[in-house]
N, C-alpha and C positions, 0 to 999 in steps of 0.2 A: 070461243069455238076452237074446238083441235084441229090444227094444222102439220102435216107432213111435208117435209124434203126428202123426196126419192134420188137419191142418186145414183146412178147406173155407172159402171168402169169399163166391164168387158169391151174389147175390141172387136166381137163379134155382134155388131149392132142387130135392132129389131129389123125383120123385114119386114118392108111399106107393101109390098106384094101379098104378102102371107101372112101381116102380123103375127108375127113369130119371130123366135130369135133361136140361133143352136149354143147360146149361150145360158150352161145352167144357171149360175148365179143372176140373170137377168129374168129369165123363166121364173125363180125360189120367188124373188121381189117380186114380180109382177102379182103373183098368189099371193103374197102375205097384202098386196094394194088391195085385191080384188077383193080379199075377203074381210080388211077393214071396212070396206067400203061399205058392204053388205049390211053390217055389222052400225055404221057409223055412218048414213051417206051423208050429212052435211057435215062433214072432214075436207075441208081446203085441202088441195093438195099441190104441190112447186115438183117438177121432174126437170131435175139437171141430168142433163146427159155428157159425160165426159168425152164422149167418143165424139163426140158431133160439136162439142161448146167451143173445143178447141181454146183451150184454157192455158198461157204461155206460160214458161218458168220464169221467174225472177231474175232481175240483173243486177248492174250496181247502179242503173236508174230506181231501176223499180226500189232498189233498199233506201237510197236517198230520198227521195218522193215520200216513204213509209216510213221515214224517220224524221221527216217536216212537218212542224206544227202547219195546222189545215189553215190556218190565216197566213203563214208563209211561203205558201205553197205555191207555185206558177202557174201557169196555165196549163204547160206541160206534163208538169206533174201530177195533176190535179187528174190530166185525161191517162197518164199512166196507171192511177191504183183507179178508173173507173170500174173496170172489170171488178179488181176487188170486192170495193165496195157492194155491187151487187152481190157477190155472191154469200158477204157477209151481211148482207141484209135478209138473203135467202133461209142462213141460217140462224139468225135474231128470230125470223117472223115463225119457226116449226119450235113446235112442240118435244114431234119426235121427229129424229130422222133416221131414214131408213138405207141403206148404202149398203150396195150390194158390189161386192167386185172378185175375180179371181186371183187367185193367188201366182204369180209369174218371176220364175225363179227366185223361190223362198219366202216372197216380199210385195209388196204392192206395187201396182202398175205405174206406168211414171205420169200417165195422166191424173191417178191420182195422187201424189207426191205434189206433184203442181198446183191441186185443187187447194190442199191442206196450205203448201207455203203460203196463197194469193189469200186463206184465210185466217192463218195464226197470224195476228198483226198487231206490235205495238199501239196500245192505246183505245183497241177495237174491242179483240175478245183477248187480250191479255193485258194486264199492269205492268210496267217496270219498276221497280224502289228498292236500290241496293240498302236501304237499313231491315229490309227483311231479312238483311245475312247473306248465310249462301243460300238461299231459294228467291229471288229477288222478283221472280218472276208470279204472277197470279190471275186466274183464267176470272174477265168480267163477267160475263155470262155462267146462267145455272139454270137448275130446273127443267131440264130436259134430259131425255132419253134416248142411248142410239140403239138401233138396232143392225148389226152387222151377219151380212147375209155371204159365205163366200163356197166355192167351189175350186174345188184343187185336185192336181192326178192321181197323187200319192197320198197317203195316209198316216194318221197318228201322229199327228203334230199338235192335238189335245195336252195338259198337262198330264206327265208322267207317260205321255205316248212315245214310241220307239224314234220319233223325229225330234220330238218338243225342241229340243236345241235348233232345228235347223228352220222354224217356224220366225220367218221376220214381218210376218201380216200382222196377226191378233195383237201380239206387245206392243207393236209399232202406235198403230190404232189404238190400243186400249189407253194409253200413255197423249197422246194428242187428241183424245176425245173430249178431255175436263177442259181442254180450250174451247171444245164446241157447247162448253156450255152441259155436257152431258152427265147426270149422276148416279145415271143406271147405264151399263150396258149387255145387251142380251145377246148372244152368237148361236147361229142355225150354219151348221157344215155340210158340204155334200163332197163326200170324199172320191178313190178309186176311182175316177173317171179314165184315166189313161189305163187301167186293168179292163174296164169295162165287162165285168163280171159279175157277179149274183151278188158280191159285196157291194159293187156301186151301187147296183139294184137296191138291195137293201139301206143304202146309206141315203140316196134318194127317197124311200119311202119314210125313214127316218124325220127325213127333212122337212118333208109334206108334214107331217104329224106333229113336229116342235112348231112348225110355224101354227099351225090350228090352235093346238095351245096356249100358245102365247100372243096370238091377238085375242082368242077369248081372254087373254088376263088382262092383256095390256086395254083394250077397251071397257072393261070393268073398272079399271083403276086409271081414269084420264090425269097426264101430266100437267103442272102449272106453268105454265114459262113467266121466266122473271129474266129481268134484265139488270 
């Protein structure tokens, strides 16, 4: 059975009042769920919410803990990478995952920077073995797909776009995603939001339209997770 992890970034959470949110990139996801769904309804689906999970950064507990074999581990420690562990199990049990967040100054949100450290983890979703040379490092997890949903003010931060250089989202992500296991990765943009002119207009409508697309494909062509 195909399984999803939606992750959500935006700081502009859902409202419980309105179900709704005035966050575009939370809005894109929401439609690319709903219309899996349609599509797929017995599709499991995991929603981590970043804003709400309140997901800590790393210390030099937390690296020691994640650098101790699990037999010598304390008790302390043990409840130190609990969080972790969960959320690496989050991402073991998807297929695909779907992770939507906005772009804030340049770069990813720092709740999601937190999410990625407490999941790239020695021994979990990556190997160590310096006779690999210098690459010594290697993602255990495969067979999966991400799909990367994001929304930003400014525009053309696409390859060969008049920003490309000043884009620290996509690389970042596309670069830490073969930890999560992922061998495809698909990106829907929703640009010009801070112009808020007939270009966002049109880059939203854009948006709508790649996602339609690519869950009719991506549901056509279900992923195998392997571990």
């Amino acid at each position: 059975m195909s399984t999803i992890l939606h992750i959500d970034t935006s700081a502009r959470p859902l409202s419980p009042k309105e179900n709704r949110s005035t966050s575009i990139s939370r809005t894109l996801a929401q439609h690319f769920i709903t219309l899996w769904q349609n599509q797929l309804p017995q599709t499991q689906f995991i929603h981590r919410d970043l804003t709400t999970s309140h997901v800590g950064f790393i210390d030099q507990n937390w690296i020691e803990a994640a650098f101790t074999s699990k037999e010598k581990q304390t008790q302390a420690q043990t409840a130190i990478l609990s969080l972790s562990n969960k959320l690496i199990d989050e991402v073991i049990q998807a297929n695909t995952i779907v992770l939507s967040t906005p772009m804030y100054n340049y770069g990813m949100p720092a709740t999601l920077k937190a999410w990625f450290d407490q999941v790239i983890r020695i021994d979990k979703t990556f190997s160590f073995n310096l006779n690999r040379g210098d690459y010594p490092l290697n993602p255990i997890l495969s067979g999966k797909r991400l799909v990367l949903i994001t929304s930003s003010g400014e525009f053309g931060f696409e390859l060969g776009g008049l920003r490309e250089k000043m884009d620290h989202l996509h690389p970042h992500i596309e670069t830490l995603s073969h930890y999560l296991g992922a061998e495809s990765m698909h990106t829907i943009r929703a640009e010009y939001q801070e112009f808020n002119d007939e270009r966002h207009q049109a880059s939203l409508k854009r948006a709508y339209k790649e996602i339609k697309l690519l869950v009719n494909k991506l549901t056509r062509q279900p992923s195998q997770r392997s571990v």
